[in-house]
N, C-alpha and C positions, 0 to 999 in steps of 0.2 A: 311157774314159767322157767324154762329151761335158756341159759344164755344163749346157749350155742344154738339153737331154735329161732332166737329173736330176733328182729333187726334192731341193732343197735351200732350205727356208724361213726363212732367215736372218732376223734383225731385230734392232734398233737397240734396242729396251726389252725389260730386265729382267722376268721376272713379280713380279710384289708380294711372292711367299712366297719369294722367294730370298734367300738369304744368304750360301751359299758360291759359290764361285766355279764348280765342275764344275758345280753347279744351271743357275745363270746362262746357263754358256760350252754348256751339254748342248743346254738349249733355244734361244737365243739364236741356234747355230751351225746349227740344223735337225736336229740329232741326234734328241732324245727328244721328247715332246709329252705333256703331262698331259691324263687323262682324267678323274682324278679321286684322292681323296687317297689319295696314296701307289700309282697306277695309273699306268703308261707307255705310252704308244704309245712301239717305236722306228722313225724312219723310216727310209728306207733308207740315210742316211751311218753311223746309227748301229746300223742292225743291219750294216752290213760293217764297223764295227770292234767289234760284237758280237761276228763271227763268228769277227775273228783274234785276236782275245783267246783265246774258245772252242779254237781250233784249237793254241794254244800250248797249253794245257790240256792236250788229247786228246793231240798230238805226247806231251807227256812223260809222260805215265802211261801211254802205250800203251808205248814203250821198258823205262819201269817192269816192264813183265809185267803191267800190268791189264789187265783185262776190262769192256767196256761193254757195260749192257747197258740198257733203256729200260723203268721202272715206271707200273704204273699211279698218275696224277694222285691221285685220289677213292681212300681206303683207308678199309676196310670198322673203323669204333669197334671191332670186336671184339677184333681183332690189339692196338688202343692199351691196351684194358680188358686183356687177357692181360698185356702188360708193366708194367702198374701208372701208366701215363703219363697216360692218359685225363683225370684231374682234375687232377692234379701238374702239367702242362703250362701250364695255365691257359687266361686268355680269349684268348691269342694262337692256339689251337685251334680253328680254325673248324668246328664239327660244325652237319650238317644230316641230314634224312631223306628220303630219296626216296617215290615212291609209296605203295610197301608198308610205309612204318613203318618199313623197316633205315637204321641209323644208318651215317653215314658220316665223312670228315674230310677237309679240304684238305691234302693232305701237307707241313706244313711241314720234317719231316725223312722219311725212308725206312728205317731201323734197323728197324721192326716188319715191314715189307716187304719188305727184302731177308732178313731172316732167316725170314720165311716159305719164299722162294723157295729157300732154302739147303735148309732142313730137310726140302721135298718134293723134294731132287734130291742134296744131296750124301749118303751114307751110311757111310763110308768113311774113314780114314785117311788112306789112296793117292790119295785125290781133294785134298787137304790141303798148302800151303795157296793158298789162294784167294784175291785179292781183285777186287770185281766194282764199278762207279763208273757211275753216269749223270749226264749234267749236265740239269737237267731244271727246269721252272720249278716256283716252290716258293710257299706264299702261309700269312703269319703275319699275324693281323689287329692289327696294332700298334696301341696306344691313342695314339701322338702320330707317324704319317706323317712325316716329315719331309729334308728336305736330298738332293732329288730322290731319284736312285739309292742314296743312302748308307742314308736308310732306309726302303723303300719294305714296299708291303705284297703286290705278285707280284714276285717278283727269279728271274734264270737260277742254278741253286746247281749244283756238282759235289758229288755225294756219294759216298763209296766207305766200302764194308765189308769188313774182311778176316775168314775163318776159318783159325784156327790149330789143333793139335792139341794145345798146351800155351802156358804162359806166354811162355816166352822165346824160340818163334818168332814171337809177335804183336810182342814188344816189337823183335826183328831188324826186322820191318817197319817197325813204328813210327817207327822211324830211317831205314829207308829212307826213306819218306813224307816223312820233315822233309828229306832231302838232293832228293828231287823235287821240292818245293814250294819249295825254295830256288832250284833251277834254273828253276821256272818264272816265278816274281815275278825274278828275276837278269835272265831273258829278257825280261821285259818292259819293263825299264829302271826300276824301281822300289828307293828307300831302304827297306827294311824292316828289319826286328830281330824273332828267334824270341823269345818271352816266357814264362815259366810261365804257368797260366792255369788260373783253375778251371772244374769241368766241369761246372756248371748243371746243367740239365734234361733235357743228354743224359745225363748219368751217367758213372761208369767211376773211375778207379784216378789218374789222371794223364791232364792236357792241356799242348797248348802252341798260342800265337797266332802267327800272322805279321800283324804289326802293319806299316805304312807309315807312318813318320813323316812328320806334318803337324800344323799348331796345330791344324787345322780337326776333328778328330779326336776324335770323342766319347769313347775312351778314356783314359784315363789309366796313364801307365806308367810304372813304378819302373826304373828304370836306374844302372848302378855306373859310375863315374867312371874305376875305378881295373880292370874287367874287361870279361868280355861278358856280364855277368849283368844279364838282364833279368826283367821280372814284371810283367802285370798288376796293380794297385792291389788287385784283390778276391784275389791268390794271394801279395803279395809278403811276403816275409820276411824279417829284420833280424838279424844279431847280438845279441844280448840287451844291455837297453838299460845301458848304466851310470849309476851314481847319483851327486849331487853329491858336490864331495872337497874334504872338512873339513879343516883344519889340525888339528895335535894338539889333543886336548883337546876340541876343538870338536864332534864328531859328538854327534847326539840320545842322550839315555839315554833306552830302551824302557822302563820299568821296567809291570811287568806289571798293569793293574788297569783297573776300569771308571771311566770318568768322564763327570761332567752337561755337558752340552754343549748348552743351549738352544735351540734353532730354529738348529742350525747344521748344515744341511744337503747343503749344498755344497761339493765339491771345493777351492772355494776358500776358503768361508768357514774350514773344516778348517783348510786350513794355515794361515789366519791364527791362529786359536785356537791352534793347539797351534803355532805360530811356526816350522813345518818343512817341509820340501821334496814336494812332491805324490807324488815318487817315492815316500814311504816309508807314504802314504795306498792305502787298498782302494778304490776306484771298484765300485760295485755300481749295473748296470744291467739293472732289469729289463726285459721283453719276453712280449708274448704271441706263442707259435710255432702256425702255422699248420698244418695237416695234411690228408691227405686226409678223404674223406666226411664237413669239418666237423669235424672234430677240436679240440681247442685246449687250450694249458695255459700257464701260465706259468711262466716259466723266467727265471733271473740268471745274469747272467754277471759274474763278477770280472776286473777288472785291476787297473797300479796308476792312482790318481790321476792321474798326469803322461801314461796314455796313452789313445788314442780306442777304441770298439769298432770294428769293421770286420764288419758287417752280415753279408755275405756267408759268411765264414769263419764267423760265427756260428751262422749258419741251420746251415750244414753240421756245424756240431759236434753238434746235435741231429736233424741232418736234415729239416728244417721246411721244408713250403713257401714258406715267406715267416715275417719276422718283421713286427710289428705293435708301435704303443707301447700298453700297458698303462695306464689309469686308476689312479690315486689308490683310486675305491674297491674296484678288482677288485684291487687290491694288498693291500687291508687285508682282502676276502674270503677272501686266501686265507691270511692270516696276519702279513701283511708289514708292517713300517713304515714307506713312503717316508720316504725321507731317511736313516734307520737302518737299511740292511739291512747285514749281515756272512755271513761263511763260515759264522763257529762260532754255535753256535743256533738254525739255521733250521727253521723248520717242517717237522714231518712233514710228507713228500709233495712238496714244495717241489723241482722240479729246479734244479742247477745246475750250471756249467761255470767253471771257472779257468784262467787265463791261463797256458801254462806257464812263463812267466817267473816267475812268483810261487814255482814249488816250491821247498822246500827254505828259506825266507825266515820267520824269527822275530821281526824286527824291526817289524811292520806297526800301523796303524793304522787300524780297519775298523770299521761301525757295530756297536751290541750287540744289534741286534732288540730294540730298545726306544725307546719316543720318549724323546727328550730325552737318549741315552745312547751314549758310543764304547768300544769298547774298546780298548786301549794296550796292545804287546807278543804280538798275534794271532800264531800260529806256522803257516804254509802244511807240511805234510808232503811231504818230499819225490817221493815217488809215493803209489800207492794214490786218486786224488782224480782225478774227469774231469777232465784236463785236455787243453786244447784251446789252438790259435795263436789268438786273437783279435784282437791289436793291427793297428790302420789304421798301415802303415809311412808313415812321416811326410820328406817332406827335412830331408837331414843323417844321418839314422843311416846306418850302421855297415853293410855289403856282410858278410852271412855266410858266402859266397865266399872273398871278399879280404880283408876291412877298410876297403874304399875306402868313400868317401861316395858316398849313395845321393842321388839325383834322380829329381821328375820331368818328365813329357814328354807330347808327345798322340800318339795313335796311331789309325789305323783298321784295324781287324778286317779281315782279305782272307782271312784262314786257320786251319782250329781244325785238330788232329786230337787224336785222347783212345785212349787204352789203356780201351778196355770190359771186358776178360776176360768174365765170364759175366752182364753186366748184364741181357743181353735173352737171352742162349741157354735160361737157368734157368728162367727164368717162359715163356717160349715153349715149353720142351718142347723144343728145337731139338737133336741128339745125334747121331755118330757112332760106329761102333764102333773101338776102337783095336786095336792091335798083341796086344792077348790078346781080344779078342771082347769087352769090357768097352765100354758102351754112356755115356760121356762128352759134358757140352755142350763147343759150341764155344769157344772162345775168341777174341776181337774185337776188333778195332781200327777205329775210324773217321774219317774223312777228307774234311773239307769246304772247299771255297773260295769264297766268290761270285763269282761270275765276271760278273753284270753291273755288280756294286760297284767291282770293280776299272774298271772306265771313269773311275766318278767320285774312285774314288783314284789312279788315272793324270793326271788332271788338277789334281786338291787339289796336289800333288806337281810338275809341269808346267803352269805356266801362266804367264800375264804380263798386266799390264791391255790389252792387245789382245785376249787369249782364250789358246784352248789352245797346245798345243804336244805334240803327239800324238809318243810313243817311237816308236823304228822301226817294232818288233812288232807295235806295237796301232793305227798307222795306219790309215786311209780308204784313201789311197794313197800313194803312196812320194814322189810327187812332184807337182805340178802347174805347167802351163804358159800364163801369163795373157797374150793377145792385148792389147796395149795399145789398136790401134783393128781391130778384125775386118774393116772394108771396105777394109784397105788390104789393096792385093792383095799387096806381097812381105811383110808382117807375118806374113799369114793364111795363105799358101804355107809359111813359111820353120816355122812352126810350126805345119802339118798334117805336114809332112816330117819332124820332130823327135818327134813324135807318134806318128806309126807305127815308126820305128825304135827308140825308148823301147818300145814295147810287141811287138816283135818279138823283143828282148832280155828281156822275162819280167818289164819293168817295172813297176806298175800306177800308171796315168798318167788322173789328172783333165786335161782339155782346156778352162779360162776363154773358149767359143768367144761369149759372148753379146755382145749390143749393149748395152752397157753402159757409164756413164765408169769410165775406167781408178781414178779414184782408190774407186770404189763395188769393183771388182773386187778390189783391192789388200786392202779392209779386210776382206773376206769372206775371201782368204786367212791372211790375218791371226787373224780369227776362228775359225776351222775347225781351222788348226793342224796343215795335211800339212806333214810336216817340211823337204819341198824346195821351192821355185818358181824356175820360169824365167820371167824377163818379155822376151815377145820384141815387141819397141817400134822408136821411129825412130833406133834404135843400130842396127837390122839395114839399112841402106841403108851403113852403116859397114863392116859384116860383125860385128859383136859382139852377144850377148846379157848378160843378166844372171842371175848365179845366184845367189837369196838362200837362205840357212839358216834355216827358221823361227827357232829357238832364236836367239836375239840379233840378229835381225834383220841379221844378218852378210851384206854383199851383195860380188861379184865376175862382172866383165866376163870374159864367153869370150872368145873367136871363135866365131863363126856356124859357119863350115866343119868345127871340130875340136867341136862341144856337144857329142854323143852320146860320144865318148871322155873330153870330162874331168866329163860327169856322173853316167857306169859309175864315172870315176874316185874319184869323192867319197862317193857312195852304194851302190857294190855293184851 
């Protein structure tokens, strides 16, 4: 490909809404072009490393034993209503109506959709199992656009579904899928790390992330020092916390009773009062939980003192669509006394959840449901009592793994997949007959990556303040060749001749043939970030070129007569 042929709209200023660097280097380099918020045009540098991103993708799940196959966009509200999704999904669900009043939706996932197309074809055992993946563009109306490609609101996504005939060949998958997605983000020249991860709004049993480590990286990720255990922030879990260590003599006495405790209603104030460690304090935090068709109740959750709620884990312990903070006097509505709430006492009706670090624990100090009152010597039972994980794992605790210290780190999202079992087959109706004529839903796994995310995680990851530095895999092209002056005539010979022999060998070769100063040329390669260039300049009256390494801007003089052998040699 010839530059001067191409569109390639380079420019020297940043857009105003940039912050990261792939934003920046996407548009900057003529890659991507905003339309509007969280909208892309890609142009065409960037839909051909659209495409071999895409193509790495297909290569390994096609190996895999998947199946592609291409959904409809526009999915008919009924399919969403059948699975319970419809409202749970939230406003990130674009629904509209067409002509005649039928509701429709911007497929931001396909689960309702492929298990349509299961249910009206597969019938069978023997057909079993199956997994079928389109990469297809997907659109989630997100309430803050942002950080170009990272979070946009149309993205290219791969989704795939598998149907199983029982638990523990979805879960054989499932591990397959994690050693596929290893190869393919491996392939792309990408730092990642597999993570536990909860399973939102798709649902299911168990998830895990492939995260790409970068600062830039709106996750958050719990990491062990001392193994390979990793966790998103919203799944991670800690060895149970230990408590301060008293010298003899010295530990608190519990002794069992109620006591006046004035406007002391804080965590902190607490242990000032009673002069002891937050560890050995109840943290009650209420919340209003959110629900479908409008639903709501208030719900508490317990921990101890010394540790944070973690929101997400929460929700999910009640299953809420969202939590919400609770008023003052929708607290006292329902019974309750900010500031004083506890285990023991609580209001008819009153749901609530416990930490399950607290079970089994006699020693506690927790409000009395009374104003002005604590109680000293609370006793958690060792089971019997909802108890739930709720603790925000914090750095420094404790690898429940290993033991090792935990940290954290940023990460971006390139990879979910989640163990569904019968999350959508049940409420779909979706069934096969098994091995005795016994009519069973499916069992599921599914399997997502962005695949035009990863462009801008390929470069969060690869870059330098010149611009990108595109991995082999996910390159424009493999190499390019910058005419230092095009009207000179053995310049412009010497590399149209290196040109065609590069691309006779299977190479894919950008050609810098424009009227151009050399030093305007240079920064564009620079900018763009093909991982090779050749600068063939007034060294070639010499007989030598120059071969630079994007990455480190590492530069080395050929020979003219031997280029084509030692730059098979260095790049394959």
């Amino acid at each position: 490909m010839r530059f001067s042929r191409y569109l390639i709209p380079t420019t020297k200023e940043a857009p105003s809404d940039a912050v990261l660097p792939s934003h920046i280097y996407l548009i900057r380099g003529g890659f991507i072009q905003s339309v509007g918020a969280g909208l892309y045009n890609f142009l065409p540098l960037g839909k051909r490393v659209l495409d071999r991103v895409r193509d790495v993708v297909k290569e390994e799940l096609d190996k895999a034993g998947c199946l592609e196959v291409d959904l409809a966009f526009v999915t008919p509200a009924e399919l969403w209503k059948e699975s319970g999704r419809f409202e749970k999904y939230g406003k990130e669900l674009l629904r509209f109506t067409d002509r005649k009043e039928n509701e429709f939706v911007l497929g931001p996932t396909h689960e309702e959709m492929m298990v349509n197309l299961v249910r009206q074809s597969v019938k069978s055992y023997k057909q079993l199992p199956l997994n079928l993946y389109q990469i297809k563009t997907k659109f989630r109306d997100e309430i803050r656009p942002r950080f170009g490609l990272m979070r946009g609101r149309e993205f290219l996504m791969k989704d795939g579904y598998s149907f199983h005939k029982d638990e523990a060949d979805m879960k054989r998958e499932f591990d397959h899928m994690e050693a596929t997605y290893s190869r393919i983000f491996t392939r792309l020249g990408l730092d990642f790390r597999v993570v536990e991860a909860d399973s939102g709004a798709i649902g299911g049993t168990g998830s895990k992330e492939f995260m790409v480590l970068a600062e830039s990286g709106e996750d958050t990720l719990v990491v062990c020092e001392g193994c390979d255990y990793g966790a998103n922030i919203e799944a991670a879990v800690r060895k149970p916390a230990e408590g301060p260590r008293y010298e003899e003599g010295e530990a608190p006495e519990m002794t069992r009773g109620k006591f006046h405790t004035p406007g002391v209603k804080t965590i902190e104030d607490l242990a000032r009062f009673f002069r002891i460690d937050p560890f050995h304090l109840v943290k009650a935090v209420a919340k209003k939980a959110l629900y479908d068709e409008g639903r709501e109740e208030i719900v508490v959750f317990f921990l101890r003192g010394s540790d944070e709620l973690q929101e997400t884990k929460a929700a999910n312990a009640v299953d809420a669509n969202e939590l919400i903070d609770a008023t003052e006097e929708e607290l006292r509505a329902a019974g309750l006394e900010p500031g004083f709430i506890g285990p023991e006492g609580l209001p008819e009706g009153i749901r609530y959840v416990i930490d399950r670090e607290l079970a089994g624990n006699d020693t506690l100090i927790a409000g009395a449901n009374e104003a002005d009152y604590h109680m000293v010597g609370v006793s958690i039972p060792a089971e019997g009592e909802p108890f739930a994980d709720l603790v925000a794992v914090r750095e420094g605790d404790r690898c429940a793994k290993c033991g090792g210290k935990l940290r954290y780190t940023k990460g971006i999202e390139v990879g979910h997949i989640f163990q569904l079992g019968t999350r959508y087959s049940e409420p779909l109706g979706a069934t096969f007959l098994d091995e005795n004529g016994k009519a069973r839903p499916f069992v599921m796994g599914t399997y997502g990556i962005g695949v035009s995310r990863l462009l801008a995680a390929i470069i969060e990851q690869h870059h330098d303040e010149r611009g990108c530095i595109w991995t082999r895999e996910s390159a424009p092209f493999d190499l390019e060749i910058i005419v230092s002056n095009i009207a000179n005539d053995a310049e412009r010979e010497a590399a149209e001749s290196l040109y065609h022999a590069l691309r006779e060998r299977g190479i894919e070769v950008l050609l810098d043939d424009r009227k151009e100063r050399f030093g305007f040329k240079m920064n564009d390669f620079e900018l763009i970030g093909i991982p090779w260039g050749v600068v063939v300049g007034k060294k070639i009256a010499d007989g030598t070129m120059e071969l630079i390494r994007r990455d480190g801007l590492e530069r080395t003089e050929i020979p003219a007569d031997r280029a084509l052998e030692e730059i098979l040699g260095r790049i394959g």
